[in-house]
Backbone bond lengths (Angstrom), bond angles and torsions (degrees), N, CA, C in turn:
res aa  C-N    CA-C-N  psi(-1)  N-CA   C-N-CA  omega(-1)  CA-C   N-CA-C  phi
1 X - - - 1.463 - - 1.522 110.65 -
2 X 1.834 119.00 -39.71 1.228 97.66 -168.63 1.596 113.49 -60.16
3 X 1.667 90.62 -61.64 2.172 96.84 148.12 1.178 123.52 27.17
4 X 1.631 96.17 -93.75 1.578 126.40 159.93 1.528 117.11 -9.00
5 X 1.281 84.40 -67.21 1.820 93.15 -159.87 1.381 113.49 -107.78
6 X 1.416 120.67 2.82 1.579 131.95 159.98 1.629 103.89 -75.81
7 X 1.528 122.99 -30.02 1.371 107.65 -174.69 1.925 92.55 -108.41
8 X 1.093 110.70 8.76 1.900 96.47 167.82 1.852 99.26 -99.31
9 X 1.426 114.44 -10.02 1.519 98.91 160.16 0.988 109.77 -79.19
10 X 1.355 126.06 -60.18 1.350 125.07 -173.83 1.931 116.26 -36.37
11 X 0.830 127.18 -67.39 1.388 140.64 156.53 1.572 124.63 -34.87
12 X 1.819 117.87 -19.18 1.234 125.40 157.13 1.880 105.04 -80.00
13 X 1.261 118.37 -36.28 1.537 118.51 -163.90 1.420 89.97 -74.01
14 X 1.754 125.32 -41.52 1.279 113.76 176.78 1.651 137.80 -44.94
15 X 1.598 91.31 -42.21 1.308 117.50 -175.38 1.592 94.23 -83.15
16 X 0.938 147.21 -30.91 1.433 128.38 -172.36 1.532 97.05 -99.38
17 X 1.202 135.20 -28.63 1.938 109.56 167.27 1.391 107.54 -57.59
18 X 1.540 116.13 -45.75 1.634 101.79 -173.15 1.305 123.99 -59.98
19 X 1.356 105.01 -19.12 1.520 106.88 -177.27 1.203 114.21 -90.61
20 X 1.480 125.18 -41.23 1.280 125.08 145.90 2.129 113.24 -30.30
21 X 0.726 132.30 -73.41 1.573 156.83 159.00 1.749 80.73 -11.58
22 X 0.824 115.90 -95.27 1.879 133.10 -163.28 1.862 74.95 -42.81
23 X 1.334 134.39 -93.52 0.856 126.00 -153.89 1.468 128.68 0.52
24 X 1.866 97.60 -78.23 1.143 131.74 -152.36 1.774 96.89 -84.19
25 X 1.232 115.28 -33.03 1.697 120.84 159.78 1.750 107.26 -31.63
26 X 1.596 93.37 -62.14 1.492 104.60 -141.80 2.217 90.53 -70.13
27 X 1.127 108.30 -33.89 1.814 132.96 -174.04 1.692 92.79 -51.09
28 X 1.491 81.97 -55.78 1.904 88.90 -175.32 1.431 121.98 -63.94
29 X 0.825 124.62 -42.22 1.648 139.16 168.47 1.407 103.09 -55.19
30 X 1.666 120.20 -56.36 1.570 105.13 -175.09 1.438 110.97 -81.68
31 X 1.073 125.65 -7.22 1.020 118.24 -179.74 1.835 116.56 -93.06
32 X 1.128 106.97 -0.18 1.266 123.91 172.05 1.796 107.66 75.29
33 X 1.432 100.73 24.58 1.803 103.51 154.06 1.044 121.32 -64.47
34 X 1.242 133.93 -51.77 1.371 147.81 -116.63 1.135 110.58 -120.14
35 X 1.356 131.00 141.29 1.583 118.88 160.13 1.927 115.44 -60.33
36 X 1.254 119.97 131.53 1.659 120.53 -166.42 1.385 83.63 -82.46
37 X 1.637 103.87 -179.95 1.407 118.22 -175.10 1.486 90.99 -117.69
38 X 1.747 99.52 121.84 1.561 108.48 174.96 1.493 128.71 -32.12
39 X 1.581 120.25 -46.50 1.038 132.85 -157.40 1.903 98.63 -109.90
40 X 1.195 119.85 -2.01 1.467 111.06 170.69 2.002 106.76 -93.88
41 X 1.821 102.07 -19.14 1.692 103.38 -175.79 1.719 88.01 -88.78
42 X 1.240 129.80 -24.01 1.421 132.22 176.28 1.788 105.14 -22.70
43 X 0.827 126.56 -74.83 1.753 159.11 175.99 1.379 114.57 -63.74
44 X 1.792 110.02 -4.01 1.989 90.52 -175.54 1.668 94.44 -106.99
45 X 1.209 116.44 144.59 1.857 132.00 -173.90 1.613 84.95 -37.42
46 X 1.243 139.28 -73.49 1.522 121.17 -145.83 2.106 95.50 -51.48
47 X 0.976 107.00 -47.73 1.448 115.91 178.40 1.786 107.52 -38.19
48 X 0.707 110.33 -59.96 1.465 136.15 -178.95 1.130 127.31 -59.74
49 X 1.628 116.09 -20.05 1.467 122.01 179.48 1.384 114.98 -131.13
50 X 1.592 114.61 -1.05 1.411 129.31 171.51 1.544 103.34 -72.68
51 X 1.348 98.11 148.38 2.093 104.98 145.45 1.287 92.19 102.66
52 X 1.646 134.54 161.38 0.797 142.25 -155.58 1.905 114.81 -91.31
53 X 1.648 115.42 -17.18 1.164 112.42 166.98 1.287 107.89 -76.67
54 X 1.278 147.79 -19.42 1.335 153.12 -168.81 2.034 96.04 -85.18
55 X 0.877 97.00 -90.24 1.595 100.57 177.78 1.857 105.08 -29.43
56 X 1.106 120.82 -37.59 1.685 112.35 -172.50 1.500 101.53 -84.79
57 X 1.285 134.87 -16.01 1.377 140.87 176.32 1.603 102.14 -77.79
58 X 0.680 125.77 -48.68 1.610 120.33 -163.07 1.581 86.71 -52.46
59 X 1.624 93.82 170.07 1.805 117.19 -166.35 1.466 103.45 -111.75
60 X 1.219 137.79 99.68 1.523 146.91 167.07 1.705 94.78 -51.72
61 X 1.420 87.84 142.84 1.439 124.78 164.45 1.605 117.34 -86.23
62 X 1.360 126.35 102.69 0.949 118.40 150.42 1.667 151.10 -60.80
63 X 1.570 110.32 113.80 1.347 119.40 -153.83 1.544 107.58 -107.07
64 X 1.245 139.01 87.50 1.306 150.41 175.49 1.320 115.40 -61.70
65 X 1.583 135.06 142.23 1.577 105.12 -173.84 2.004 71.71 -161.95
66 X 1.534 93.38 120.38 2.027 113.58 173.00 1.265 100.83 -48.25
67 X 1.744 101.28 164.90 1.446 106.72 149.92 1.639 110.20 -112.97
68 X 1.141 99.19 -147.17 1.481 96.83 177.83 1.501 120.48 -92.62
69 X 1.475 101.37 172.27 1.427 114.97 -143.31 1.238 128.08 22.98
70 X 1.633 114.47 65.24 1.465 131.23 -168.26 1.483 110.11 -157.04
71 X 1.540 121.28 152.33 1.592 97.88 153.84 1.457 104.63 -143.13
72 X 1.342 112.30 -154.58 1.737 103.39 -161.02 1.250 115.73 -70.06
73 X 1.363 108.11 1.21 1.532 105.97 176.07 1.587 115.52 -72.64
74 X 1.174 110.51 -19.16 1.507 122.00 -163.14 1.818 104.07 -76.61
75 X 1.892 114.93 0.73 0.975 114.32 -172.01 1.916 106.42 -117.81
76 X 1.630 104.99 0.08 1.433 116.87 -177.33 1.570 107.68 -46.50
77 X 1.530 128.34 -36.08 1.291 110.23 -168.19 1.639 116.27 -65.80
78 X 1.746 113.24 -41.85 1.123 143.66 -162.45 1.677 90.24 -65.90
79 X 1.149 107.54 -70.02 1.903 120.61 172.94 1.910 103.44 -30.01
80 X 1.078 130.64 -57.26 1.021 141.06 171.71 1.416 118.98 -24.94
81 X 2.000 99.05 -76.37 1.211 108.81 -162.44 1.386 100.23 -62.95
82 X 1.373 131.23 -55.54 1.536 163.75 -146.85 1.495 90.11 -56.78
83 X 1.620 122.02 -58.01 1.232 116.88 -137.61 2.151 95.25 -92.05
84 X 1.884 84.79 -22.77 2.158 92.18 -175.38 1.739 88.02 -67.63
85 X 1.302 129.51 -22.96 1.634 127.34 173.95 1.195 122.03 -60.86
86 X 1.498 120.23 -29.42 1.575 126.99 -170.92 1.110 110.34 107.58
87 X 1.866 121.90 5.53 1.565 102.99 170.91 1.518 118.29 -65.03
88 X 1.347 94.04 178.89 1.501 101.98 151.43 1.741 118.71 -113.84
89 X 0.960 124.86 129.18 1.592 113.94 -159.18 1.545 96.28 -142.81
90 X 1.433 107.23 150.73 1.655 108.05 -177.63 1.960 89.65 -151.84
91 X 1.380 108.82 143.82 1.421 104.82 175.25 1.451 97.77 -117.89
92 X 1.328 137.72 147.96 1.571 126.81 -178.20 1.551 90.62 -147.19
93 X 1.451 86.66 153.78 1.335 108.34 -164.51 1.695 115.88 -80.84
94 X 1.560 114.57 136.26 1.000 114.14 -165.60 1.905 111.06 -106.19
95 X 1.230 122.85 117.02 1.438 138.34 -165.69 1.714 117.42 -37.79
96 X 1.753 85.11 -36.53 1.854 102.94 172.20 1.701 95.55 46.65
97 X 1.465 119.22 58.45 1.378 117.35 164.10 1.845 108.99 -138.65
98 X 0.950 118.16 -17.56 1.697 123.13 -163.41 1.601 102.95 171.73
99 X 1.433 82.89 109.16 1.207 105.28 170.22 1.771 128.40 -45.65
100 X 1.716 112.07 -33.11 1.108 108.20 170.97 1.823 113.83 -74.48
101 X 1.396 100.75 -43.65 1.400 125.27 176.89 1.553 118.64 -38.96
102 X 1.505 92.06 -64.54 1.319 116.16 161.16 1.566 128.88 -20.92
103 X 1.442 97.09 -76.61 1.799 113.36 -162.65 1.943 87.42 -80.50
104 X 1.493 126.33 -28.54 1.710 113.79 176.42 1.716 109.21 -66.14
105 X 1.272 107.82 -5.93 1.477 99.85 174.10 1.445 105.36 -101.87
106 X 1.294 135.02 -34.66 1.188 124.81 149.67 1.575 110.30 -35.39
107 X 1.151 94.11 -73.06 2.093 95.05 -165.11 1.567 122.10 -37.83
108 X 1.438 100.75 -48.87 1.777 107.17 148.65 1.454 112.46 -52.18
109 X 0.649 159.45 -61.75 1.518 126.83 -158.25 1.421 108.64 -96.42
110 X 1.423 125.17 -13.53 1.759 130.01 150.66 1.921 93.35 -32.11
111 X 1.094 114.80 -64.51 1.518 109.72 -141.81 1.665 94.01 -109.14
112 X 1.192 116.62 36.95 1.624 143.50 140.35 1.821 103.67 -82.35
113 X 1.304 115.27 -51.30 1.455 112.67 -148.96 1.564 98.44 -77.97
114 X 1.090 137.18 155.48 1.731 137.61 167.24 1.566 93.63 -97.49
115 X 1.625 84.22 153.47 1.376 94.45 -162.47 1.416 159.59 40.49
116 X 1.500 127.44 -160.38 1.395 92.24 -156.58 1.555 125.63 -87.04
117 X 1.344 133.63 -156.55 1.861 103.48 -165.65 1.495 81.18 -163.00
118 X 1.324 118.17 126.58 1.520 131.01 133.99 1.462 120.09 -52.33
119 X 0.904 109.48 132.90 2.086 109.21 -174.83 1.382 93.08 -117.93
120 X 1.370 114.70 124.50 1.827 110.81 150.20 1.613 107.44 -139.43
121 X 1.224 84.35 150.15 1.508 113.05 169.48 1.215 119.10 -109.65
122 X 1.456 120.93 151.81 1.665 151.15 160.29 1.491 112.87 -102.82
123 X 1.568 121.53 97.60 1.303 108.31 161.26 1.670 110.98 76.56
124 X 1.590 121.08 -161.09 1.418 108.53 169.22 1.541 137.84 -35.85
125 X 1.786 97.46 -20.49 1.740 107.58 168.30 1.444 93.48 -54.14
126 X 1.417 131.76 -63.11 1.306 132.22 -160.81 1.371 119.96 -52.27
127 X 1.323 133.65 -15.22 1.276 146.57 141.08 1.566 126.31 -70.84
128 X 1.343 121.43 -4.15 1.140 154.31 162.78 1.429 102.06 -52.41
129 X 1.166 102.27 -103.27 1.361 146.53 142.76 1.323 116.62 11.86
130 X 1.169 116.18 -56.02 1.607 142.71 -148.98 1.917 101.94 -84.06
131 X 1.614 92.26 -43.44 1.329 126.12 175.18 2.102 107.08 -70.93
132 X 1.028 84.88 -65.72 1.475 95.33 -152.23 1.851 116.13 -77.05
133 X 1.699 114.16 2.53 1.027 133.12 162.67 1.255 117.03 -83.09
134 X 1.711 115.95 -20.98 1.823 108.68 174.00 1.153 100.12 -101.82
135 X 0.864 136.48 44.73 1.429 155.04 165.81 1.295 123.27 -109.04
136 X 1.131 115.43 -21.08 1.916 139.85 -124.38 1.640 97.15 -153.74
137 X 1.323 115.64 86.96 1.601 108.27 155.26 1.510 139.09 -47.18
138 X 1.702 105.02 -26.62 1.396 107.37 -147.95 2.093 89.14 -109.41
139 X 1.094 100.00 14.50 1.242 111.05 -179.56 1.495 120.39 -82.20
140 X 1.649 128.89 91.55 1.130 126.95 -167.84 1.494 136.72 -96.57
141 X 1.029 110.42 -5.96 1.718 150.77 -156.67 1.459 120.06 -149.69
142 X 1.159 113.30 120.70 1.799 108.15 161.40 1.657 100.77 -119.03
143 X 1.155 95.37 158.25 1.757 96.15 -179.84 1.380 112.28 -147.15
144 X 1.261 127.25 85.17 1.541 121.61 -159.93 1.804 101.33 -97.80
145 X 1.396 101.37 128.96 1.480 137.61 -175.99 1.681 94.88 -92.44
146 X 1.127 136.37 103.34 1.888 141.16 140.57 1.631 70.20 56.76
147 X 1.157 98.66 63.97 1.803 93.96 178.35 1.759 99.02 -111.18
148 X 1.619 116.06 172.81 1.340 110.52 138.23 1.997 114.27 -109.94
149 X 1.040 106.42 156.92 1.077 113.95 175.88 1.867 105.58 -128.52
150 X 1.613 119.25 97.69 1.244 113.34 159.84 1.486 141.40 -33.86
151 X 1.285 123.61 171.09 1.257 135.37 140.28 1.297 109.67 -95.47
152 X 1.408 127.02 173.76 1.378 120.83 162.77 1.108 118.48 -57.49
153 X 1.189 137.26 -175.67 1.794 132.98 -173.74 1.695 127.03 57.45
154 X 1.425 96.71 -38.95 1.394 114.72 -175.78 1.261 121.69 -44.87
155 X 1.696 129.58 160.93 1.660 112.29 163.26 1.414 87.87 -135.78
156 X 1.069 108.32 152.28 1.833 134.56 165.67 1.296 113.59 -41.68
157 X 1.105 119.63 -32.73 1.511 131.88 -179.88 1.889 95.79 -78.80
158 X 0.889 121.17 -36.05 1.771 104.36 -169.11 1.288 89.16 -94.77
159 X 1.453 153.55 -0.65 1.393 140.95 -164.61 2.095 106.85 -105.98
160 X 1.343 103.86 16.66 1.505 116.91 -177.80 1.405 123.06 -71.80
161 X 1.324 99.70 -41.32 1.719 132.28 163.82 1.354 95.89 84.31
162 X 1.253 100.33 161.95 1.450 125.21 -167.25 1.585 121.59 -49.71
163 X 1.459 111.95 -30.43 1.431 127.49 -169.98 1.772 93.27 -98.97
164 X 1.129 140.78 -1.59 1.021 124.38 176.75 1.656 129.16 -70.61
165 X 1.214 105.32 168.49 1.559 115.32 -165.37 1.552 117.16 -82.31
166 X 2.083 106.96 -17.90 0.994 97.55 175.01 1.513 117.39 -119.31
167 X 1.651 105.50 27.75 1.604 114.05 154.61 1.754 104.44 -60.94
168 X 1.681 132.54 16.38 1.528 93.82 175.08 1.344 105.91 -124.32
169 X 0.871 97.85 -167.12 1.943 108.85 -168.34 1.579 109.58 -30.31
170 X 1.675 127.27 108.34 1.412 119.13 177.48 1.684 108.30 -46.00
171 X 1.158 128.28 -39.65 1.243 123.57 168.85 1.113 104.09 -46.58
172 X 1.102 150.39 -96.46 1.517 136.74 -155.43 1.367 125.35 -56.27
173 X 1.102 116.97 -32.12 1.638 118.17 139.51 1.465 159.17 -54.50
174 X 1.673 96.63 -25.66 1.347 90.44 179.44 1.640 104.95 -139.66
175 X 0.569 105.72 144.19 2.149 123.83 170.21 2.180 89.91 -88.06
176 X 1.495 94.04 100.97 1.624 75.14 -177.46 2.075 93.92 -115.63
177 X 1.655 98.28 167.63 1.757 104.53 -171.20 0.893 89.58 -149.89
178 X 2.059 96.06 136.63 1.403 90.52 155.67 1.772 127.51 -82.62
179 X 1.290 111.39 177.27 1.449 126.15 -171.25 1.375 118.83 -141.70
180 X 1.650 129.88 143.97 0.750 151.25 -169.50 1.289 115.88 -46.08
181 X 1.351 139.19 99.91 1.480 130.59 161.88 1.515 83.40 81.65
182 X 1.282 120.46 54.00 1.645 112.67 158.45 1.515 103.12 -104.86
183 X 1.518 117.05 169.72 1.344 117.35 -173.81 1.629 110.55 -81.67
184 X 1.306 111.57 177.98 1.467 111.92 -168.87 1.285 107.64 -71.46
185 X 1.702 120.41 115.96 1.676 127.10 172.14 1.475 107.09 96.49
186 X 1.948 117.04 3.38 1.320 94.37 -166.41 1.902 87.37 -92.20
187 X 1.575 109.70 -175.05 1.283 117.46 176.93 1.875 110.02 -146.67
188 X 0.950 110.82 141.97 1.464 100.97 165.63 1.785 130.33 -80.31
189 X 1.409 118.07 135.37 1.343 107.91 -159.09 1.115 112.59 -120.83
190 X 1.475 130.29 140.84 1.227 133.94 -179.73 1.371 114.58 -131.61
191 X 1.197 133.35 132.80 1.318 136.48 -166.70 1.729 96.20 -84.35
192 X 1.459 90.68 150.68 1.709 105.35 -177.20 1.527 94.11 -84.74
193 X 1.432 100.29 175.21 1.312 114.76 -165.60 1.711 104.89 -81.41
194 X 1.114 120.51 -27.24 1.407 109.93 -157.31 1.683 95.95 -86.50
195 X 1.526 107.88 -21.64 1.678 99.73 -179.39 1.270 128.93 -93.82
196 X 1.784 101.00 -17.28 0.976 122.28 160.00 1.722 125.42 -52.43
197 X 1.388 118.90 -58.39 1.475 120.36 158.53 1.201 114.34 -71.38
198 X 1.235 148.62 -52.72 1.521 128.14 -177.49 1.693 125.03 -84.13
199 X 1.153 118.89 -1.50 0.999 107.75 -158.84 1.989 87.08 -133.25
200 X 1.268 126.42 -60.45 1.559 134.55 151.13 1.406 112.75 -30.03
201 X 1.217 110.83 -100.32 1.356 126.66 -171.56 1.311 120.79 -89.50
202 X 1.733 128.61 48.55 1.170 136.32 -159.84 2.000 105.80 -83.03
203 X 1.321 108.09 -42.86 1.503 94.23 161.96 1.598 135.70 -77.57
204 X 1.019 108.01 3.94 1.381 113.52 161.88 1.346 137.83 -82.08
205 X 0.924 144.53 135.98 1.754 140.38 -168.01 1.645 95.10 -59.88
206 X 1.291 74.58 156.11 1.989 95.67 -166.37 1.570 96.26 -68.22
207 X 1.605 118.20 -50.64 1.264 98.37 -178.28 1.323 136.18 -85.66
208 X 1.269 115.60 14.61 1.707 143.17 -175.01 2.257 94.75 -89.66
209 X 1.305 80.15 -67.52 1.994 91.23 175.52 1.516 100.29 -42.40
210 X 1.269 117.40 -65.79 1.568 118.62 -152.17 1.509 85.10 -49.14
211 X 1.647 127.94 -70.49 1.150 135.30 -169.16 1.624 110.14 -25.32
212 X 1.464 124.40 -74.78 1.159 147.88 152.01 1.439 92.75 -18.72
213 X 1.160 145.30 -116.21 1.514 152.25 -179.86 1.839 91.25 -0.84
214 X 1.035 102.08 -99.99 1.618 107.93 -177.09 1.200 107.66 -13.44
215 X 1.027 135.83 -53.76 1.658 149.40 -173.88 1.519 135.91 -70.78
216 X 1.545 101.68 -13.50 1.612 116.90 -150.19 1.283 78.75 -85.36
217 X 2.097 89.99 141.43 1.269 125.03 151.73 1.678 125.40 -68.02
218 X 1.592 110.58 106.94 1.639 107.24 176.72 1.419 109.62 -46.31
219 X 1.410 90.92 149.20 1.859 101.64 170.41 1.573 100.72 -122.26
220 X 1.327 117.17 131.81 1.595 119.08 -172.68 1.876 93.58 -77.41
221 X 1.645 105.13 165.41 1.226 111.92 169.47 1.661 125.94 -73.89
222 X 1.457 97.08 -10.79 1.299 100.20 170.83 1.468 127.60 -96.86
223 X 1.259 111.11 15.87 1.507 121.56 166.17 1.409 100.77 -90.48
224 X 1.385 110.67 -60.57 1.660 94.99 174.07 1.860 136.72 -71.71
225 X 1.847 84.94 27.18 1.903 73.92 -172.96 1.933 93.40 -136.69
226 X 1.121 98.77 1.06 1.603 107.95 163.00 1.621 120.49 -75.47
227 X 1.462 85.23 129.20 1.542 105.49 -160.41 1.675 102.89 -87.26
228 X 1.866 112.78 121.04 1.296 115.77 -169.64 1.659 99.13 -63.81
229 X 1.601 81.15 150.01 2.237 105.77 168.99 1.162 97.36 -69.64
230 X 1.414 111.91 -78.36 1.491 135.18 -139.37 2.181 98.92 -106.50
231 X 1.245 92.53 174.61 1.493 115.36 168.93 1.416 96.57 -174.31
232 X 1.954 98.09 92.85 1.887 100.32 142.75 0.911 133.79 -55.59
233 X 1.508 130.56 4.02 1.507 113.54 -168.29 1.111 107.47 -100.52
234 X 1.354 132.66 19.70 0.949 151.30 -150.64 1.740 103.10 -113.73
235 X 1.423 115.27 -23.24 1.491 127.15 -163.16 1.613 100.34 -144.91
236 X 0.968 118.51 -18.77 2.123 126.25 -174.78 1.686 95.77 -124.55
237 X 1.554 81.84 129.85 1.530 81.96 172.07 1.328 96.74 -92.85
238 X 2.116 81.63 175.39 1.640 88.78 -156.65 1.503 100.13 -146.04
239 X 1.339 119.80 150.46 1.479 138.15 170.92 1.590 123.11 -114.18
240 X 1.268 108.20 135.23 1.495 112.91 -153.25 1.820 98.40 -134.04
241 X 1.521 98.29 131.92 1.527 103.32 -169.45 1.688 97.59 -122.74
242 X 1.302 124.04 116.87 1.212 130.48 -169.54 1.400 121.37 -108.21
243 X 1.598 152.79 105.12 1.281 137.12 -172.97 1.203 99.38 -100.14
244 X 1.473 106.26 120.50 1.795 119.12 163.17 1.342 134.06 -45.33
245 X 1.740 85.59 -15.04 1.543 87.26 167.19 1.669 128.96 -115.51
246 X 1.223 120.97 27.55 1.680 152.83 -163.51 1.525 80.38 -85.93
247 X 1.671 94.30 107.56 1.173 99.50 162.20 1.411 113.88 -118.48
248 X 1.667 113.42 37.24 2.039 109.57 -172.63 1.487 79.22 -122.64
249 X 1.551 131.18 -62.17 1.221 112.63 179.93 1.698 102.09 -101.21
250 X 1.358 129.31 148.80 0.990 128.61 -177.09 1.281 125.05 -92.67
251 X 1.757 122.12 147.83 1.842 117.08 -177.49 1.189 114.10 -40.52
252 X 1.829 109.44 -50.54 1.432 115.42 179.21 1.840 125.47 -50.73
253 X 1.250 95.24 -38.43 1.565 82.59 173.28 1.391 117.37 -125.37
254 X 1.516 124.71 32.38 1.502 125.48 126.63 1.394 101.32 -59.06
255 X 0.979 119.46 -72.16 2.185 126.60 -172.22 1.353 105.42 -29.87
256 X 1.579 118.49 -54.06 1.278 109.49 -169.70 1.749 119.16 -85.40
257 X 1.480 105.51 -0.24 1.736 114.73 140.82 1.062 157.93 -108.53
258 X 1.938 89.15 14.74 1.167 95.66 160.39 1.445 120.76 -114.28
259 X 1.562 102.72 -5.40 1.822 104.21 153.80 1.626 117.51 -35.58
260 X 1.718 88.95 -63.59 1.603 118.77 -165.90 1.565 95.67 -41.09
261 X 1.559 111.09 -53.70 1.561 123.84 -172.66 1.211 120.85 -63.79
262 X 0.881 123.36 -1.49 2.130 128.29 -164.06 1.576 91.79 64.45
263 X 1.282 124.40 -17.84 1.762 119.14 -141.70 2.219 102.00 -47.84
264 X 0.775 105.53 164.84 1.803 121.41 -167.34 1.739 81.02 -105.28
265 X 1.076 114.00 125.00 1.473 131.68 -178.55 1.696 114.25 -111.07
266 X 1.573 93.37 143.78 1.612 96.21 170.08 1.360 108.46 -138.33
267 X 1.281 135.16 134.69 1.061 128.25 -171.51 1.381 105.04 -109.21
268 X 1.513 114.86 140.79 1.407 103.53 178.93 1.571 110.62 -134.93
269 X 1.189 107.05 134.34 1.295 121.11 -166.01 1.602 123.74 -63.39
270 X 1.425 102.96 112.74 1.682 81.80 -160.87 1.118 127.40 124.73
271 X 1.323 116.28 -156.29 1.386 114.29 172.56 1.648 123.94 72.58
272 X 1.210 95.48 -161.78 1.438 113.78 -177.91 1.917 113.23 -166.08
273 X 1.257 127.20 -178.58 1.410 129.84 173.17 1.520 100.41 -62.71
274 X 1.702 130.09 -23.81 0.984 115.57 177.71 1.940 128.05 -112.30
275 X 1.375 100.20 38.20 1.587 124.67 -160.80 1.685 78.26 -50.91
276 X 1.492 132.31 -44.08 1.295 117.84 -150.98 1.848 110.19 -85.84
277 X 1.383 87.00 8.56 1.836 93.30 166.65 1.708 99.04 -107.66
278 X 0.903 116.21 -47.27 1.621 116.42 -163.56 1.414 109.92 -91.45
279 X 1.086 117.85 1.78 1.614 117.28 166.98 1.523 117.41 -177.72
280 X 1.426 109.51 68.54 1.393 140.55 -178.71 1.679 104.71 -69.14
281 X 1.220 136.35 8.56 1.236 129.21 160.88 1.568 125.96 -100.02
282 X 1.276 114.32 -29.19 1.474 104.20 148.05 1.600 123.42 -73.71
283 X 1.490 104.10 -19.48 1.861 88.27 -175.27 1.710 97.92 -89.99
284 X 1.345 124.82 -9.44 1.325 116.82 150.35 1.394 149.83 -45.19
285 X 1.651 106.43 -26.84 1.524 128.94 -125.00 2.003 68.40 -131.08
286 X 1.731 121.58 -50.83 1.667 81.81 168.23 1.167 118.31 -90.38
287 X 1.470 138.00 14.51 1.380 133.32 175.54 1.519 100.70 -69.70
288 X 1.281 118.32 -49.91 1.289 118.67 164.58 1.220 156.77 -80.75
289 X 1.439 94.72 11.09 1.659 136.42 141.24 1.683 120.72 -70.34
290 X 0.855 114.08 -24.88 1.578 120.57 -173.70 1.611 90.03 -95.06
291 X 1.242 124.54 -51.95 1.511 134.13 176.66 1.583 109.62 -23.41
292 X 1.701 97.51 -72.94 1.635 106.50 -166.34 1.580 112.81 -56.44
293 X 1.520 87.20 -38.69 1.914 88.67 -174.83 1.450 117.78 -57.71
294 X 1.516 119.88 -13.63 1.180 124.32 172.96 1.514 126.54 -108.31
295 X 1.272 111.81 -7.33 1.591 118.13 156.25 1.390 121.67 -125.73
């Protein structure tokens, strides 16, 4: 008997170092002594959201941003298709006053959104854009719509090209006003009606444009004469949607920025400066082309 119970102590002191042992293991590990056990950090969220297949899985936010004489409504068709797909899509409104001004109010609300973000632009948005993505870490995609896309130095106003509609007399183009706390000589501009439907919004139904016309957001002259900071396209790839029939910025010199850009081009037959009101399913179809390449 003593026997007995000399080796059932012995066998309690055993059992209580090991458990002690596990204890001070498990203390050490959380406490970040210890080497962890590969396959127990396998399973904890930091595990799980590190490394480069994790980061390419997540789902970008699509970020739409107008040009001028437009506002986010001008992106409802695209919002539509995108969102019956499972995006997530947001269009925000663009200030259309200063180009530097401008794209820093973009850049703020870029780094509102979690995670990563498709950027596109329409037109002067696309100079927006261009700006307000090197600003913007989480910015993975640019996608310029009858956009311009600068160089540095550049202004929106020289990127129209030669064949454009609004190389002619600002008088016949624009109804311009002044505005409150604008800079010295600038004016706010609104396109007249007759250039506005035929020459602007030429694929759109006459009574959809007029509507649109009635409605348009002024763009001051000093949005289009501010000289770009930045050019992301330089570091973000980029996708470029072109209508053959854009007669405010021209095919010819979208093409020759989106050479400059590497950007992956689509040309679409047709159209007008406002293809992304009157036929929002192809300019959908590469928004969600730029998408996959990034998740």
């Amino acid at each position: 008997m003593r026997v007995f119970r000399s080796r059932r102590r012995l066998i309690r002191i055993r059992l209580c170092a090991s458990a002690a042992a596990v204890a001070s293991a498990a203390l050490m590990t959380s406490c970040g002594t210890g080497p962890p056990d590969a396959r127990s950090m396998a399973g904890t969220p930091s595990a799980r959201l590190t490394g480069p297949s994790a980061a390419k899985s997540a789902k970008p936010t699509v970020v739409m941003v107008h040009g001028a004489w437009a506002d986010t409504s001008s992106w409802n068709g695209e919002i539509e298709i995108l969102r019956r797909k499972g995006y997530a899509v947001r269009a925000i409104a663009n200030p259309l006053e200063n180009l530097t001004t401008d794209s820093r109010t973009v850049a703020d609300f870029l780094r509102s959104v979690p995670g990563p973000v498709v950027l596109v632009g329409h037109s002067y948005g696309g100079s927006v854009i261009t700006n307000a993505a090197a600003r913007s870490n989480n910015v993975k995609a640019l996608v310029y719509v009858d956009a311009a896309a600068p160089a540095v130095g550049e202004t929106t106003g020289a990127l129209s090209g030669s064949a454009s509609a609004l190389n002619a007399s600002p008088g016949t183009l624009y109804d311009a006003v002044p505005y409150a706390n604008a800079p010295s000589g600038a004016r706010n501009l609104y396109l007249k009606k007759n250039v506005f439907l035929k020459k602007f919004a030429g694929s759109v139904p006459v009574q959809q444009a007029t509507d649109l016309w009635a409605s348009q957001r002024a763009a001051s002259t000093a949005a289009f004469n501010t000289r770009s900071k930045y050019a992301a396209w330089k570091t973000i790839p980029s996708w470029y949607f072109i209508s053959s029939g854009d007669r405010i910025i021209t095919p010819e010199s979208e093409r020759r920025m989106a050479r400059r850009a590497g950007s992956k081009v689509t040309t679409f037959r047709g159209g007008s400066h406002l293809t992304l009101i009157s036929d929002p399913e192809p300019v959908a179809k590469v928004i969600e082309s730029a998408i996959n390449a990034v998740t």
